[in-house]
NUMIVO-746096 format. One record per atom (N, C-alpha, C, O): residue number from 0; atom name; x, y, z. Coordinates in nm, 3 decimals, decimal comma. Layout:
<recs>
+-----+----+---------+---------+---------+
|   i | at |       x |       y |       z |
+-----+----+---------+---------+---------+
| NUM | CA |       X |       Y |       Z |
...
+-----+----+---------+---------+---------+
</recs>
This chain:
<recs>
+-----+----+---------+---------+---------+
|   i | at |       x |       y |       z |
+-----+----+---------+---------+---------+
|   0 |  N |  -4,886 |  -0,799 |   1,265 |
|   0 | CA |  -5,021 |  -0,847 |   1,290 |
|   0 |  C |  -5,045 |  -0,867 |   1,440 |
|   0 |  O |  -5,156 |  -0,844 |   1,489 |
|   1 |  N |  -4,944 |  -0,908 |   1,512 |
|   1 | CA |  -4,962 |  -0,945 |   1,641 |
|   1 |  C |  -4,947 |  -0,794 |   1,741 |
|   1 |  O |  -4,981 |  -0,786 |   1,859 |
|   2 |  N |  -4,905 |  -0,718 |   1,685 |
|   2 | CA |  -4,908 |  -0,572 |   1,754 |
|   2 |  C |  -5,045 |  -0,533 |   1,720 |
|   2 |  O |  -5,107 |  -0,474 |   1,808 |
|   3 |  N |  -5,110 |  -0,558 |   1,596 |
|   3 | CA |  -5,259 |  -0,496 |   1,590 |
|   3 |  C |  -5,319 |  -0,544 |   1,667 |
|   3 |  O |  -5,381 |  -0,476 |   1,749 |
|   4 |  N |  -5,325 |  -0,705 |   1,668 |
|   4 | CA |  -5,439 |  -0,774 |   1,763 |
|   4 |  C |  -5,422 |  -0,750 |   1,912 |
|   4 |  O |  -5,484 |  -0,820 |   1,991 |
|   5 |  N |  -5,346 |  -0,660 |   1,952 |
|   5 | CA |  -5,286 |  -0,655 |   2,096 |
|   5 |  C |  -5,310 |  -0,485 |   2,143 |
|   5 |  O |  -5,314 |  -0,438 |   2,257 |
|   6 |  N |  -5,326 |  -0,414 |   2,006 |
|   6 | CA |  -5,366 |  -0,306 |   2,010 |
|   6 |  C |  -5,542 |  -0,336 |   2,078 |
|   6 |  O |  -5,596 |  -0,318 |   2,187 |
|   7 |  N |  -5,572 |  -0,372 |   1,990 |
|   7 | CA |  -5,696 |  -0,415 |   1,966 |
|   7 |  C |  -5,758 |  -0,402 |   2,108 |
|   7 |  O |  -5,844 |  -0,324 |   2,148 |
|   8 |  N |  -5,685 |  -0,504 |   2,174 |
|   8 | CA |  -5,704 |  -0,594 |   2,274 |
|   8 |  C |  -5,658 |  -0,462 |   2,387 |
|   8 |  O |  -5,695 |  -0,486 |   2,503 |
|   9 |  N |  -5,616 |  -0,385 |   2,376 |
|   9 | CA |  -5,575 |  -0,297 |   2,478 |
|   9 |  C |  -5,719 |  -0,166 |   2,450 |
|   9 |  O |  -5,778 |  -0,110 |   2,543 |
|  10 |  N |  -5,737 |  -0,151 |   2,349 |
|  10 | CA |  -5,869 |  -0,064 |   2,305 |
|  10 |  C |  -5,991 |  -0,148 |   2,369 |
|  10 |  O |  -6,072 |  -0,067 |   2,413 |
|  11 |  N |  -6,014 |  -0,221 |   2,380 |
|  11 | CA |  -6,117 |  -0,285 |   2,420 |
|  11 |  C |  -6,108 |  -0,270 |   2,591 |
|  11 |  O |  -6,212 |  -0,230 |   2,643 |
|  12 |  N |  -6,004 |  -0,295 |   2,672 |
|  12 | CA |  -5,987 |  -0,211 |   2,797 |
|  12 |  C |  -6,011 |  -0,031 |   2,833 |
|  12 |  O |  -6,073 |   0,043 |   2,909 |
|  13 |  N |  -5,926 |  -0,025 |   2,735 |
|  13 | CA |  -5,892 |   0,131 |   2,799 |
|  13 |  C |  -5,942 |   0,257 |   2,715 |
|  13 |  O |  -5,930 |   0,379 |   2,732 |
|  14 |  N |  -5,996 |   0,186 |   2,626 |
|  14 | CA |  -6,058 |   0,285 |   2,471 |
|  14 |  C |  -6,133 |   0,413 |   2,525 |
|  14 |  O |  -6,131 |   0,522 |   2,468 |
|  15 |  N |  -6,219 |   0,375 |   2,682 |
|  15 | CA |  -6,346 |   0,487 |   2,661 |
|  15 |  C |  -6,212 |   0,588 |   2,796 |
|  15 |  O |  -6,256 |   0,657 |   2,888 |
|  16 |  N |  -6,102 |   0,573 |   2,777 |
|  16 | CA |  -6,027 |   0,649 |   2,841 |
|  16 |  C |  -5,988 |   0,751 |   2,761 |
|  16 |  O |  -5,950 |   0,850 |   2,823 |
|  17 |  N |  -5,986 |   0,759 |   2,619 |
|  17 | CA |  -5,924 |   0,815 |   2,513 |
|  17 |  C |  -6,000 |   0,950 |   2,481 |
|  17 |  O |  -6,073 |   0,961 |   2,579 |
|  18 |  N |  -6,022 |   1,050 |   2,405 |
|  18 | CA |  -6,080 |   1,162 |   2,354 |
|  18 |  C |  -6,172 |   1,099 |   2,252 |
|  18 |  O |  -6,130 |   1,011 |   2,176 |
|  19 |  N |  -6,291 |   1,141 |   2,248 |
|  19 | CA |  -6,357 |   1,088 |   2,117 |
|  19 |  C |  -6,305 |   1,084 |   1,955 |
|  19 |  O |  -6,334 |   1,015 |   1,858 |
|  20 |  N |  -6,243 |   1,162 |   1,973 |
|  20 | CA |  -6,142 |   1,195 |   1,855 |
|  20 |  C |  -6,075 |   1,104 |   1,804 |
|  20 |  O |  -6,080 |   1,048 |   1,694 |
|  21 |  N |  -5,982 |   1,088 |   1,933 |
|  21 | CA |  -5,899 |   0,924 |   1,912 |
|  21 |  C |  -5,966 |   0,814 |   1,927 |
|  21 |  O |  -5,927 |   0,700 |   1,900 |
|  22 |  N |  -6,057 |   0,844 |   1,966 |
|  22 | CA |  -6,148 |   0,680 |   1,935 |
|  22 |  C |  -6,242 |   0,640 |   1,811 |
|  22 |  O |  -6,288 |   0,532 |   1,775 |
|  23 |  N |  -6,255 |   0,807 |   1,743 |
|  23 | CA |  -6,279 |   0,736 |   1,579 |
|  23 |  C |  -6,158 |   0,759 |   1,543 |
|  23 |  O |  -6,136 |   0,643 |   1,575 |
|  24 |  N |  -6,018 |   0,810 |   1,493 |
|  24 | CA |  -5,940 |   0,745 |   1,441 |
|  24 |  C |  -5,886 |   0,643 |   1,470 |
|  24 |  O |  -5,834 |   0,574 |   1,382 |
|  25 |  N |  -5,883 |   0,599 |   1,620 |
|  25 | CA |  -5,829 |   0,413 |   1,596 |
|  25 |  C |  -5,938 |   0,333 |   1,573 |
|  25 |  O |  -5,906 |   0,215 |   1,573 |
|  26 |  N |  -6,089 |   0,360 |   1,547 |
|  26 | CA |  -6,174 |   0,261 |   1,532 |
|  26 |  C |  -6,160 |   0,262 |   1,400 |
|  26 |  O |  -6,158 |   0,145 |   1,361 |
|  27 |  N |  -6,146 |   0,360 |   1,288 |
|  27 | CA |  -6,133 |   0,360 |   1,148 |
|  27 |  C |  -6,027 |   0,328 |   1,118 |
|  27 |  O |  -6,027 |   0,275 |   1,007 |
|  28 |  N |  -5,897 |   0,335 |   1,179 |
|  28 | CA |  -5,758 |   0,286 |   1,107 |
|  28 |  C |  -5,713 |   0,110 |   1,167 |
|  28 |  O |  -5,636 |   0,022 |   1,129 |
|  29 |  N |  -5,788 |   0,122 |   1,249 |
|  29 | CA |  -5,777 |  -0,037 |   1,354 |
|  29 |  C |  -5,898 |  -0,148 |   1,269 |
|  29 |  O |  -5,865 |  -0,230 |   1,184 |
|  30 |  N |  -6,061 |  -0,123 |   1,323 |
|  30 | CA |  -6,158 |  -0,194 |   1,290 |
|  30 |  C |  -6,179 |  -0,174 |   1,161 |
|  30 |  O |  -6,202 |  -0,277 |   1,097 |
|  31 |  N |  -6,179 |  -0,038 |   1,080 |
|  31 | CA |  -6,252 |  -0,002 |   0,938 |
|  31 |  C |  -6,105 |  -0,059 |   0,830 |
|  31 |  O |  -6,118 |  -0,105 |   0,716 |
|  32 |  N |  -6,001 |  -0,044 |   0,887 |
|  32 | CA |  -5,900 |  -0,064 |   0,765 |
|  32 |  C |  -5,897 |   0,062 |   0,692 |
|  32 |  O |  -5,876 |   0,047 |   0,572 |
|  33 |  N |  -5,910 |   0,175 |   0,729 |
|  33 | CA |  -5,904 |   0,292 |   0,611 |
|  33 |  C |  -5,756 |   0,345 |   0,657 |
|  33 |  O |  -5,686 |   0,331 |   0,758 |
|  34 |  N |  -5,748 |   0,389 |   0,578 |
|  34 | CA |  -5,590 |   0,426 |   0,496 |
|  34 |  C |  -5,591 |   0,589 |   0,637 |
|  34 |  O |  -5,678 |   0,630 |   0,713 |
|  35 |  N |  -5,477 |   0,623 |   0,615 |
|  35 | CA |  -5,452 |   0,738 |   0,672 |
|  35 |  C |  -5,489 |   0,853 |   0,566 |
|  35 |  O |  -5,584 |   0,928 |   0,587 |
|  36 |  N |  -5,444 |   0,858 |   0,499 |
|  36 | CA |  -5,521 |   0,911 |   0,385 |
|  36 |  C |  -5,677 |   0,956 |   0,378 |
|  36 |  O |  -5,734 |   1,063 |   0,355 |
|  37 |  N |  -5,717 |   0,828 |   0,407 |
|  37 | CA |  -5,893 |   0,812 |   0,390 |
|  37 |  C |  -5,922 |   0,868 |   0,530 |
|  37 |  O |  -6,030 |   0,928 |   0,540 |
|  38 |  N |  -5,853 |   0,860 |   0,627 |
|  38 | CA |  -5,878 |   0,888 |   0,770 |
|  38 |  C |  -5,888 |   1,064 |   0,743 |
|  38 |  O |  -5,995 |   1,121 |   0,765 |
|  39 |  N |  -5,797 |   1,122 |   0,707 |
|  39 | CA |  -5,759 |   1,252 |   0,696 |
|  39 |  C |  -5,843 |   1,315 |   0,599 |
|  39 |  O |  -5,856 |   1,436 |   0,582 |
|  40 |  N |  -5,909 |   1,208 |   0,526 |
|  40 | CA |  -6,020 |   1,346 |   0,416 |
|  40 |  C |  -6,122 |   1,312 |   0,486 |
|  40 |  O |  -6,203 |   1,405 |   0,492 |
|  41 |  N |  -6,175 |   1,159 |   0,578 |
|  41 | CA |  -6,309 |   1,206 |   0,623 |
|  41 |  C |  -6,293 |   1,312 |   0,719 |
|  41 |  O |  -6,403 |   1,366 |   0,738 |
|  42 |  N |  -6,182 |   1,376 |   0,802 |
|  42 | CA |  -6,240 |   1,476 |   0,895 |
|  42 |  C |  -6,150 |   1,577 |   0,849 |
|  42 |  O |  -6,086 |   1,633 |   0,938 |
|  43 |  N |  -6,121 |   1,624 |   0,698 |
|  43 | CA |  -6,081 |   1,717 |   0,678 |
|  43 |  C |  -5,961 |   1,772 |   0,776 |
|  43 |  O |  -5,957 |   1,878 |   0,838 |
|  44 |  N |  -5,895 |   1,698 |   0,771 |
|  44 | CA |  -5,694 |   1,724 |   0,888 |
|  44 |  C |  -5,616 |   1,648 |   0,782 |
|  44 |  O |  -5,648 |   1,582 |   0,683 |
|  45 |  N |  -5,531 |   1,672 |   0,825 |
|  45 | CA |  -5,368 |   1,651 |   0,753 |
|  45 |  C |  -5,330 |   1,506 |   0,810 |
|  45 |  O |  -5,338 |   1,471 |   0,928 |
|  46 |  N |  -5,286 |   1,426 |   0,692 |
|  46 | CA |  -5,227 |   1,304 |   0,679 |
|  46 |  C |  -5,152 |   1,286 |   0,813 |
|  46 |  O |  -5,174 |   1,181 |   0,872 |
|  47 |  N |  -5,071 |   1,370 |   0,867 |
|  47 | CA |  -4,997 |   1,368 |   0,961 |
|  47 |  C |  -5,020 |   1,413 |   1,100 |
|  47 |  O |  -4,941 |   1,416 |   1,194 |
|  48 |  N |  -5,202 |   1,462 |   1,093 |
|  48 | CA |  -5,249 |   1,483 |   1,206 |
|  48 |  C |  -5,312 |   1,326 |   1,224 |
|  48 |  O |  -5,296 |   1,297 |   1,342 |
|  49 |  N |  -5,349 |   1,263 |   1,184 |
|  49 | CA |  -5,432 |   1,160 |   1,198 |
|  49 |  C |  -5,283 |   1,046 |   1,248 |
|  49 |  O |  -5,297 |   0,974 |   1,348 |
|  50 |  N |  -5,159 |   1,043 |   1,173 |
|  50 | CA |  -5,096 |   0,941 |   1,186 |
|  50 |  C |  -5,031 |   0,992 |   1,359 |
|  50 |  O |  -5,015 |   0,907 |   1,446 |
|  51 |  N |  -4,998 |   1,147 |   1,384 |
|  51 | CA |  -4,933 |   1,151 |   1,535 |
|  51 |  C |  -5,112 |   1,145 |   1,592 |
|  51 |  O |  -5,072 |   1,241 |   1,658 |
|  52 |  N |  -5,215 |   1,132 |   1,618 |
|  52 | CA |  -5,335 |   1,151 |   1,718 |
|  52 |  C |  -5,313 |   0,967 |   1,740 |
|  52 |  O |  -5,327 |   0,904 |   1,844 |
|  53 |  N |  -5,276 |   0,917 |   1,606 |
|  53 | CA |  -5,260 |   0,692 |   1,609 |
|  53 |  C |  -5,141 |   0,667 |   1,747 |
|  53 |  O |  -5,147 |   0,580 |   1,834 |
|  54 |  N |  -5,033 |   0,778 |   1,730 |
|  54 | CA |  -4,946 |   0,724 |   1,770 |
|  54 |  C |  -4,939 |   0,746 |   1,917 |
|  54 |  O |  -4,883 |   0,672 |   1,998 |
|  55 |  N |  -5,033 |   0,906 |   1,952 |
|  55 | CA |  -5,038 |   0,926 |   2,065 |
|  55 |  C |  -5,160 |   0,777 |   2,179 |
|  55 |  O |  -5,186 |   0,748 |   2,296 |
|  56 |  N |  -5,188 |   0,740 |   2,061 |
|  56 | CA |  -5,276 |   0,669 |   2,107 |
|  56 |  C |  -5,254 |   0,536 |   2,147 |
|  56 |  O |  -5,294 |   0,471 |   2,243 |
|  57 |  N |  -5,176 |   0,508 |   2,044 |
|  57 | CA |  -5,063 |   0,388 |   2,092 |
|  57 |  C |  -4,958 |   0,385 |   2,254 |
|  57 |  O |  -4,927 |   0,296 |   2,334 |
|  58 |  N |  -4,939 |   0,493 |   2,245 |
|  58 | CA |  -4,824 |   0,524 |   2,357 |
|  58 |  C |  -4,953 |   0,530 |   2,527 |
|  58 |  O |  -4,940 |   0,508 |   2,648 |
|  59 |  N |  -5,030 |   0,560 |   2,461 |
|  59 | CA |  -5,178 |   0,607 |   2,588 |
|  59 |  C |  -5,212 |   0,475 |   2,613 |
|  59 |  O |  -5,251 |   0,461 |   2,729 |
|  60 |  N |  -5,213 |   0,359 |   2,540 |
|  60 | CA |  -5,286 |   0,241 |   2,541 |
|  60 |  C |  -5,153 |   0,166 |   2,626 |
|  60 |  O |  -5,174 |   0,123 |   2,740 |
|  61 |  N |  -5,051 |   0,158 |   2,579 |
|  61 | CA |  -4,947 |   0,085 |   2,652 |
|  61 |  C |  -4,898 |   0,155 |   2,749 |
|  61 |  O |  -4,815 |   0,082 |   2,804 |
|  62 |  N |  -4,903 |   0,285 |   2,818 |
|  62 | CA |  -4,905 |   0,343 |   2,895 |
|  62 |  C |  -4,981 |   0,293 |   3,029 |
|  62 |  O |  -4,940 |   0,253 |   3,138 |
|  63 |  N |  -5,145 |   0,319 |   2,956 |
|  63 | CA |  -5,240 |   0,253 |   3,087 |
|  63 |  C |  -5,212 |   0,096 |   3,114 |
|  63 |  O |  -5,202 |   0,066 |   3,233 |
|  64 |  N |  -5,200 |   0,006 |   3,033 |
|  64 | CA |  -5,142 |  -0,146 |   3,020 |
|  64 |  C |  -5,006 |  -0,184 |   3,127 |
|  64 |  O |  -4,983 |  -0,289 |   3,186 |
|  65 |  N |  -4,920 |  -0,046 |   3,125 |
|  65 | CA |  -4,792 |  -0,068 |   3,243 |
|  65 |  C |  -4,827 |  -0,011 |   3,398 |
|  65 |  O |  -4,763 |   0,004 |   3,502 |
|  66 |  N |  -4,932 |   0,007 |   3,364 |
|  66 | CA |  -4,994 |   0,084 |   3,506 |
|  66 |  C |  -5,114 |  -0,004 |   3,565 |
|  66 |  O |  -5,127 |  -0,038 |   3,683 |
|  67 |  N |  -5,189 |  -0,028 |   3,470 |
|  67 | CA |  -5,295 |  -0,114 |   3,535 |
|  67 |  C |  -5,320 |  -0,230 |   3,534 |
|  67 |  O |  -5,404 |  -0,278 |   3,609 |
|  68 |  N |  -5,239 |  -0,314 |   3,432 |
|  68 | CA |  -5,222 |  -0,428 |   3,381 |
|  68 |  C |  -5,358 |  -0,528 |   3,376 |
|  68 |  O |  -5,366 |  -0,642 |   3,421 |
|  69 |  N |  -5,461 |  -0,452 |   3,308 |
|  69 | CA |  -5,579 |  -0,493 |   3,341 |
|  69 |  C |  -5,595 |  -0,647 |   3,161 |
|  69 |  O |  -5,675 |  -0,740 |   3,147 |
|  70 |  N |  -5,508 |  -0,612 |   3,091 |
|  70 | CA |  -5,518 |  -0,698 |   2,992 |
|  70 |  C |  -5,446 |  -0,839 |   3,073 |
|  70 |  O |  -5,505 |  -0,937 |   3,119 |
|  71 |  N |  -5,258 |  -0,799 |   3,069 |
|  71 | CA |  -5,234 |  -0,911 |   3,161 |
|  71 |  C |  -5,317 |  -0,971 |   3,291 |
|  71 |  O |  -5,336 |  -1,092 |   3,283 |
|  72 |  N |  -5,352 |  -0,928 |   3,369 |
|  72 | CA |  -5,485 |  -0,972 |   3,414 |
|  72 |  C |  -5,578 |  -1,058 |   3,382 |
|  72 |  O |  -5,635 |  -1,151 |   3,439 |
|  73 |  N |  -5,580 |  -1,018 |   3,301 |
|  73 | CA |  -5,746 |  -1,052 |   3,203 |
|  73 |  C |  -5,698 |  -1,232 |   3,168 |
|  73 |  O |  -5,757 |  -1,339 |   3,184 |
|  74 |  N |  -5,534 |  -1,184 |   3,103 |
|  74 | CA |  -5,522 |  -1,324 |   3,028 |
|  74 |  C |  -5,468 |  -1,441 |   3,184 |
|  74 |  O |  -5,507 |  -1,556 |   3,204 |
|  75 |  N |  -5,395 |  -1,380 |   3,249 |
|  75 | CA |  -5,389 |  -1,478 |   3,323 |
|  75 |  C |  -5,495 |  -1,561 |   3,400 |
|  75 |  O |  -5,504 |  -1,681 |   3,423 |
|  76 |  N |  -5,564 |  -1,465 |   3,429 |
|  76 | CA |  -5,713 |  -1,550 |   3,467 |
|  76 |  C |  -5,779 |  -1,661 |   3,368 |
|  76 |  O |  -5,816 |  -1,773 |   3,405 |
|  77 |  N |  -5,785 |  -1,616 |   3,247 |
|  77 | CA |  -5,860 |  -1,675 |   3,152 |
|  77 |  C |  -5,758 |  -1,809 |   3,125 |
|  77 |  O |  -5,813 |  -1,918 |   3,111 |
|  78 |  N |  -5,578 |  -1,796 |   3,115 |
|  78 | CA |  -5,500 |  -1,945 |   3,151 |
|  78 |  C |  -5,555 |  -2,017 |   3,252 |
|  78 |  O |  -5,554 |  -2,139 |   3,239 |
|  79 |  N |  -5,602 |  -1,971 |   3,348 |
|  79 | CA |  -5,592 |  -2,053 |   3,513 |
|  79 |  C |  -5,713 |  -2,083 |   3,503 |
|  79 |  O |  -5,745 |  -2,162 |   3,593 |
|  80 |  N |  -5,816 |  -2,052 |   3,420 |
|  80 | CA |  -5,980 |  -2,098 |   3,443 |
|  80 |  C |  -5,962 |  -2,202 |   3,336 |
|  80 |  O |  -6,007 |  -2,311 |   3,372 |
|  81 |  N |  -5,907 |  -2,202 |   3,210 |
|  81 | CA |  -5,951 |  -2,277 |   3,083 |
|  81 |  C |  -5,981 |  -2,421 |   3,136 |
|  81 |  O |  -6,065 |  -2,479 |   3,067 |
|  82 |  N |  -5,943 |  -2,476 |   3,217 |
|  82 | CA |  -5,989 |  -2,605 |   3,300 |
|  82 |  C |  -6,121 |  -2,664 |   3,387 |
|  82 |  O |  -6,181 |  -2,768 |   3,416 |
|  83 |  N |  -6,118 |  -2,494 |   3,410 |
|  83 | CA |  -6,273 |  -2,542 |   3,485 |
|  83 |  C |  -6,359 |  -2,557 |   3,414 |
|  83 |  O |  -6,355 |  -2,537 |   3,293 |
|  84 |  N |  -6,466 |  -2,601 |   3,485 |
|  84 | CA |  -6,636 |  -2,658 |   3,384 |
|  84 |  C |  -6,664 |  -2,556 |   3,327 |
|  84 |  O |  -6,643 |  -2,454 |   3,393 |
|  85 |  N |  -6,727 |  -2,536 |   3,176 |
|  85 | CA |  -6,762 |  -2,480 |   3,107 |
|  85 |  C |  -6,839 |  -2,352 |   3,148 |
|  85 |  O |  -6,837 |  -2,235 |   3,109 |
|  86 |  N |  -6,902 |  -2,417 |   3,235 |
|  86 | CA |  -7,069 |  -2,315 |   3,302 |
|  86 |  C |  -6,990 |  -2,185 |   3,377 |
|  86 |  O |  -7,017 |  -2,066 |   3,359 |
|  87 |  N |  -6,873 |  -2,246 |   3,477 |
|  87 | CA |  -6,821 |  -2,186 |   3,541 |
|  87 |  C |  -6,745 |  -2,062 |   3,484 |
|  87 |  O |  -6,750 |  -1,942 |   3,510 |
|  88 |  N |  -6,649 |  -2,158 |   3,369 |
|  88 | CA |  -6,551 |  -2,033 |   3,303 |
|  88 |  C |  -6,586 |  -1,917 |   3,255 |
|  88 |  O |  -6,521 |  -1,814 |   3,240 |
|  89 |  N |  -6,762 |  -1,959 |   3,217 |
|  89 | CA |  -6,816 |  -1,851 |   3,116 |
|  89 |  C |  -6,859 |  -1,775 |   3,254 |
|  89 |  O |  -6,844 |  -1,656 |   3,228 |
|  90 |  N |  -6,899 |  -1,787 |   3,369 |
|  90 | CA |  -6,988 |  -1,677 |   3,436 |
|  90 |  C |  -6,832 |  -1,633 |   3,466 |
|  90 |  O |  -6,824 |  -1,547 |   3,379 |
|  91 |  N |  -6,714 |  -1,634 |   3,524 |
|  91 | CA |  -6,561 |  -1,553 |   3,512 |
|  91 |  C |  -6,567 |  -1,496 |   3,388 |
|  91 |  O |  -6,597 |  -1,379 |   3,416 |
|  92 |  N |  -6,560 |  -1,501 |   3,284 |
|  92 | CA |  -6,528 |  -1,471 |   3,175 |
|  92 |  C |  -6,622 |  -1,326 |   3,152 |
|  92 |  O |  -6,570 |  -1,223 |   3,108 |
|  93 |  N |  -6,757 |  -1,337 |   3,187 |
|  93 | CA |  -6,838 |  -1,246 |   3,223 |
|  93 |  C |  -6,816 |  -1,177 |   3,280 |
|  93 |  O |  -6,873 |  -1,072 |   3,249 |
|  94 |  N |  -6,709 |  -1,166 |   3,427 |
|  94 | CA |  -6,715 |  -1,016 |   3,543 |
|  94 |  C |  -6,564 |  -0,980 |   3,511 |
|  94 |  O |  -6,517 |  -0,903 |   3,594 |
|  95 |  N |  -6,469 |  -1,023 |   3,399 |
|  95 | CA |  -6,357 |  -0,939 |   3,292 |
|  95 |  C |  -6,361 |  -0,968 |   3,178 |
|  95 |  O |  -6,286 |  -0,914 |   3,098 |
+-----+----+---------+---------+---------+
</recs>
């Protein structure tokens, strides 16, 4: 569970880096919950094209994550603000 939500969380950075392709199969196997199976009859490909396009996608997401570290980033800021005034955290929270 904690690898999905981190997936997740790395798609939400680096997603519009991906092929459109791979961005409806991880939005349908990630956000929709559909089966690989179900993935592979909506676009007419093979069970095993849909599960290596997941995996290449996985490896692309933690790839850009060791290079740009724009998630770690993200969270350390958001530790070091959780203190400040409300008004404040949210306009930071806004420009990542």
């Amino acid at each position: 569970m904690k690898e999905r939500i981190y997936l997740n969380s790395l798609y939400d950075y680096y997603g519009t880096l991906l092929t459109p392709k791979q961005q409806l199969y991880f939005e349908d196997y990630y956000f929709h919950n559909l089966s690989l199976a179900e993935i592979s009859e909506n676009y007419n490909v093979s069970r095993n094209a849909v599960h290596k396009q997941l995996k290449d996608v996985e490896e692309k997401l933690n790839d850009y994550e060791s290079k740009l570290k724009l998630y770690e980033k993200g969270k350390k800021i958001r530790e070091l603000t959780k203190h400040l005034d409300k008004n404040l955290r949210e306009k930071i929270e806004e420009l990542i």
